[in-house]
C-alpha positions in Angstrom: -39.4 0.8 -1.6 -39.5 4.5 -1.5 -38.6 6.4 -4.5 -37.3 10.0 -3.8 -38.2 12.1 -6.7 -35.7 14.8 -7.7 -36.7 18.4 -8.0 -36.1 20.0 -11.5 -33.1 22.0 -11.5 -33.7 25.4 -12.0 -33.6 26.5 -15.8 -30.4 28.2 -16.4 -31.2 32.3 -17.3 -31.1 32.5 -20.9 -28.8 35.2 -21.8 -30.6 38.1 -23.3 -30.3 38.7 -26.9 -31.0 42.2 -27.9 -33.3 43.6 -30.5 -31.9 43.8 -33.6 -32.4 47.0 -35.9 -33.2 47.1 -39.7 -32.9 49.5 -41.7 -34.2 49.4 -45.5 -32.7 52.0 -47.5 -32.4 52.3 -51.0 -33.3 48.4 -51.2 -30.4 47.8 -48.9 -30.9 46.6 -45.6 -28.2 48.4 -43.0 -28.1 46.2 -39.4 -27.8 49.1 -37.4 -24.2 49.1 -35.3 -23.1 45.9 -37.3 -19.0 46.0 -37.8 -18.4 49.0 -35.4 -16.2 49.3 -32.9 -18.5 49.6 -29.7 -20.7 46.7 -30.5 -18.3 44.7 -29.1 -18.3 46.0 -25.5 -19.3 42.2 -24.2 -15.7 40.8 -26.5 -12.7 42.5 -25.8 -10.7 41.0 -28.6 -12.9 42.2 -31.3 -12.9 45.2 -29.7 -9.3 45.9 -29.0 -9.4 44.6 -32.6 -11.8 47.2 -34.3 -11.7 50.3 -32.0 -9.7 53.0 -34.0 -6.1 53.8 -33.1 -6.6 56.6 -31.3 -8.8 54.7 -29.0 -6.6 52.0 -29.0 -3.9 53.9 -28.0 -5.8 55.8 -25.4 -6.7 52.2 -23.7 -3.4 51.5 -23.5 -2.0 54.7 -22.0 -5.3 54.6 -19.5 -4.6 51.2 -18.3 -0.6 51.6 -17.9 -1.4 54.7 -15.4 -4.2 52.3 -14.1 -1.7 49.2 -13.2 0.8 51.7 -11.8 -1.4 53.3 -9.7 -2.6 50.3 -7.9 1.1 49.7 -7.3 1.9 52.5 -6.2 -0.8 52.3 -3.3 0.1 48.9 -2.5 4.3 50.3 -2.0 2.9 53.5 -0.8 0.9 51.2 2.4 3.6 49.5 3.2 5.3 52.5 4.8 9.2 53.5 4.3 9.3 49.5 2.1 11.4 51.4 -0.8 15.0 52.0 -0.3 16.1 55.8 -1.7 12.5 56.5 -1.8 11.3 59.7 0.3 8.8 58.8 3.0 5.2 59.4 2.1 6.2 60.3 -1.5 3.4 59.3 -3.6 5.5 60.3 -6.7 8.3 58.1 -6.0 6.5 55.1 -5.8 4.4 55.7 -8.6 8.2 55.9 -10.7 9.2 53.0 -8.9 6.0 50.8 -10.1 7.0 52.2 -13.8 10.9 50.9 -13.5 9.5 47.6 -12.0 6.6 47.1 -14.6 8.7 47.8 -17.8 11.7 46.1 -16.1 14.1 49.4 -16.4 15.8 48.7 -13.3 18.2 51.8 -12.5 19.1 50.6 -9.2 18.8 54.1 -7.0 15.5 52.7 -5.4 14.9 49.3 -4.3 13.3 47.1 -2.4 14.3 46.4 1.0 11.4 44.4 3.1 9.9 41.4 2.3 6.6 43.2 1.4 7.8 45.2 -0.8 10.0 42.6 -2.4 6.2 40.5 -2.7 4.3 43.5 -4.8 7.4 43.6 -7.2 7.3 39.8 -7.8 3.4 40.2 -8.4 4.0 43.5 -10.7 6.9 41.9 -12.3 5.0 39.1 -13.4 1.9 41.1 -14.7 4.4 43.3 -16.6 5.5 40.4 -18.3 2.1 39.1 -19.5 1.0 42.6 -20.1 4.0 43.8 -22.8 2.9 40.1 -24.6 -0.7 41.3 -24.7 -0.4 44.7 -25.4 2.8 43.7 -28.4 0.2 40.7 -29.3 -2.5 43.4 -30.0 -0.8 45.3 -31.9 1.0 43.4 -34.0 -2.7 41.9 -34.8 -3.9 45.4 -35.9 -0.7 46.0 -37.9 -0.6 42.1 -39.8 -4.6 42.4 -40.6 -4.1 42.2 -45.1 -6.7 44.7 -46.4 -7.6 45.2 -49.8 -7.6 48.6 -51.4 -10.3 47.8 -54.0 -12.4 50.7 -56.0 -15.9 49.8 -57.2 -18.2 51.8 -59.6 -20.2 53.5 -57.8 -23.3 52.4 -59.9 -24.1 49.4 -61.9 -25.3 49.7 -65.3 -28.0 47.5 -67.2 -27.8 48.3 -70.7 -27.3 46.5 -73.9 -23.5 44.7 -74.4 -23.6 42.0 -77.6 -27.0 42.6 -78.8 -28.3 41.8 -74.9 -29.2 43.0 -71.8 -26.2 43.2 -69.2 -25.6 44.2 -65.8 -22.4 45.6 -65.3 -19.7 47.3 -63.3 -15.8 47.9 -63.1 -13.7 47.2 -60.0 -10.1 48.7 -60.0 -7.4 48.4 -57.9 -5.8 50.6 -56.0 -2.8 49.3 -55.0 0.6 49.0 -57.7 0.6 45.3 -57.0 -0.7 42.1 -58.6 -4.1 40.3 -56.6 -3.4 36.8 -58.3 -6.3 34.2 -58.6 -9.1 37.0 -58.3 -12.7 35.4 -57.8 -15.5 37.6 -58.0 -19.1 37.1 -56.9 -22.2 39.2 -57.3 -25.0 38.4 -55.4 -28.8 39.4 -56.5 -31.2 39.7 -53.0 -34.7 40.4 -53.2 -38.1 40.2 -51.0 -40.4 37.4 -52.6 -43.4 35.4 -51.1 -43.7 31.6 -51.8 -46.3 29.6 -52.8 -47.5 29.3 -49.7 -47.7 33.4 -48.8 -44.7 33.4 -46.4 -42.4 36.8 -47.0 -39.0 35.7 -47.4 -35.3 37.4 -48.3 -34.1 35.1 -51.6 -30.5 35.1 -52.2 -29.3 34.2 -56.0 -26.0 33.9 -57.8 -25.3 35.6 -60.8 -23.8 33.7 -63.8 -20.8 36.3 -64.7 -19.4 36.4 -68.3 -15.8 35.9 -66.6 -15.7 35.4 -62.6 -12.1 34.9 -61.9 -8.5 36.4 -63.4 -5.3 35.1 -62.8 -3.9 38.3 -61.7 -5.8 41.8 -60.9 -3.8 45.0 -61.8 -5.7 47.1 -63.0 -9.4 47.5 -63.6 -12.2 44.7 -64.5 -15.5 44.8 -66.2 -17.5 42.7 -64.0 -20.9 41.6 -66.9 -23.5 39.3 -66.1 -26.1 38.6 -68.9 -29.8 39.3 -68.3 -30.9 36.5 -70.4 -34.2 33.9 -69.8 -31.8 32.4 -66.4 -31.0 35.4 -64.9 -33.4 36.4 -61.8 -33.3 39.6 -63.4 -35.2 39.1 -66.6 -38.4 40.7 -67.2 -37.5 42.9 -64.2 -37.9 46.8 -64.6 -36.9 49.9 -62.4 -40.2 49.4 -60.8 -39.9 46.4 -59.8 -36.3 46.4 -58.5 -38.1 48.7 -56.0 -40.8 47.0 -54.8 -38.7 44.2 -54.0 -35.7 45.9 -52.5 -33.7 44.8 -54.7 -29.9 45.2 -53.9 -26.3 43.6 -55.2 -23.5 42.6 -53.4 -20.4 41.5 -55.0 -17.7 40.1 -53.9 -13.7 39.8 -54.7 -11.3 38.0 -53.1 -7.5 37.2 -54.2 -4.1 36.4 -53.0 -2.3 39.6 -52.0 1.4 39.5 -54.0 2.8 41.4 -51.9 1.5 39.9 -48.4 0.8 36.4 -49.6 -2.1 36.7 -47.5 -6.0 36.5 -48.9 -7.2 39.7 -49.3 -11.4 40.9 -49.6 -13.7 43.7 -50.6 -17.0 44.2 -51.2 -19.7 46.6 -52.2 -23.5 46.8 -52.5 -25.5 48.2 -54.9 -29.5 49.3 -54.1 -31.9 50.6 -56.5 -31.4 53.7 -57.0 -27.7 52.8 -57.9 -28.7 50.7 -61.0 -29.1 52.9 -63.7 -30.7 52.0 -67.0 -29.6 52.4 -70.7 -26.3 54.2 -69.5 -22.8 53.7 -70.6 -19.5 54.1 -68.3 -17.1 56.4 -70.0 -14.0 55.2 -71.8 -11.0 55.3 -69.2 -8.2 53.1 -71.2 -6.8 55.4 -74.2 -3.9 55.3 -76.7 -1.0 57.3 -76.9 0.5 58.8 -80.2 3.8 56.1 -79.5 1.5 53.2 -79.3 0.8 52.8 -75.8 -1.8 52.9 -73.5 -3.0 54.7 -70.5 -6.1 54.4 -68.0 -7.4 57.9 -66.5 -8.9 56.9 -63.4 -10.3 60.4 -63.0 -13.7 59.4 -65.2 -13.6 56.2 -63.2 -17.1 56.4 -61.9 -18.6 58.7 -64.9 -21.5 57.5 -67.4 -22.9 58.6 -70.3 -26.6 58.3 -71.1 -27.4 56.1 -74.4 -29.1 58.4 -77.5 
């Protein structure tokens, strides 16, 4: 008995993956192109999604003249197909294909052959799915939540309760509540291992108080720099050898939206400054109350 051995198939062309670009700057490491809009030539969605308006609204207009166009060619070869319609009038057409496309229907033109009465179905029907797409889109851009959240633009180490702490303030922006606010801050650094390989170490920082029922105003986001903190025994120096950077993290329930809302910021070296204060924004009135002057929001003093 003869056994017919197959041939291998032929290995299916991996899809190329381009290089990737890194950037190290100020201990933070920028992906170059990540998040914008024309990295996502090869996904539509996400690009329809990200793309500003203007661009957004310019594909639209661009592919509307496009459709009608072609439609206006296809009535425009079929000779004298459009009733009320002057012969060889590219213009009329071209009007015809908008009336039929957004389903205006004024009745002075018309089709009258079967042809004609073929390209409207076909136009008719891609009008339909279009005006979902194109109200689908849209409506996607409007309903995205977004979080207007303000961060410090540095981070302080300097001494809160007799200890070293790491701290920032986070404010926001918005006259509404952010209820069940969690914050995260994130400590990344180079470090080789035991066995000499380079790697990119991720830790959590213990925060003095990581959540708040509702957000409002501002926070004091502190973490303490005590024997567990990966920042102990670290110095300016060494936050730049090791490209050190922060990245925190808030996320909440939007009041207004009922929707989850996040922001983030990073923080590289030259950002954390040492033995500095931030200055005093929540004061007292003569009456009793109080005020927060968000005009000295990012302001620091230096500590005598």
């Amino acid at each position: 008995m003869k056994f017919r051995l197959k041939k291998p198939a032929k290995k299916q062309q991996q899809r190329h993956i381009p290089r990737v670009q890194i950037k190290v700057r100020n201990g933070q490491l920028e992906i170059m192109g990540m998040g914008a809009w024309y990295s996502y030539w090869r996904d539509p969605y996400h690009l329809l999604l990200t793309i500003p308006w203007t661009g957004f609204l310019s594909l639209i207009c661009i592919f509307y003249v496009t459709i009608n166009t072609i439609f206006a060619l296809a009535y425009w070869a079929g000779g004298d197909c459009i009733a009320n319609a002057r012969p060889g009038s590219f213009s009329d057409v071209f009007f015809f294909s908008v009336q039929t496309l957004a389903s205006i229907g004024y009745g002075a033109m018309y089709p009258k052959t079967t042809y004609a009465n073929i390209i409207v179905t076909i136009e008719a029907l891609i009008g339909v799915m279009g005006i979902a797409v194109m109200t689908g889109l849209a409506f996607a851009r409007f309903s995205r939540p977004t979080a207007r959240v303000i961060f410090s633009r540095v981070a302080l180490i300097t001494v809160y309760e007799g200890l070293p702490t790491l701290t920032f303030r986070t404010a926001n922006q918005r006259r509404n509540m952010i209820l069940e606010a969690q914050m995260r801050v994130y400590l990344m650094r180079d470090e080789i291992t035991a066995e000499g390989q380079f790697m990119r170490r991720i830790y959590d920082l213990k925060l003095l108080r990581n959540q708040t029922p509702s957000f409002t105003l501002s926070w004091s986001v502190m973490h303490v720099i005590d024997e567990s903190s990966p920042l102990y025994g670290m110095t300016p120096e060494s936050l730049i050898q090791t490209n050190t950077m922060l990245i925190a993290s808030v996320s909440g329930i939007d009041e207004t939206v009922a929707q989850v809302v996040h922001a983030r910021h990073s923080y590289g070296t030259d950002d954390i400054l040492w033995n500095n204060q931030f200055v005093d924004i929540i004061h007292q009135t003569p009456d009793g109350h109080r005020y927060i002057d968000y005009q000295h929001f990012h302001d620091v003093l230096p500590l005598d």
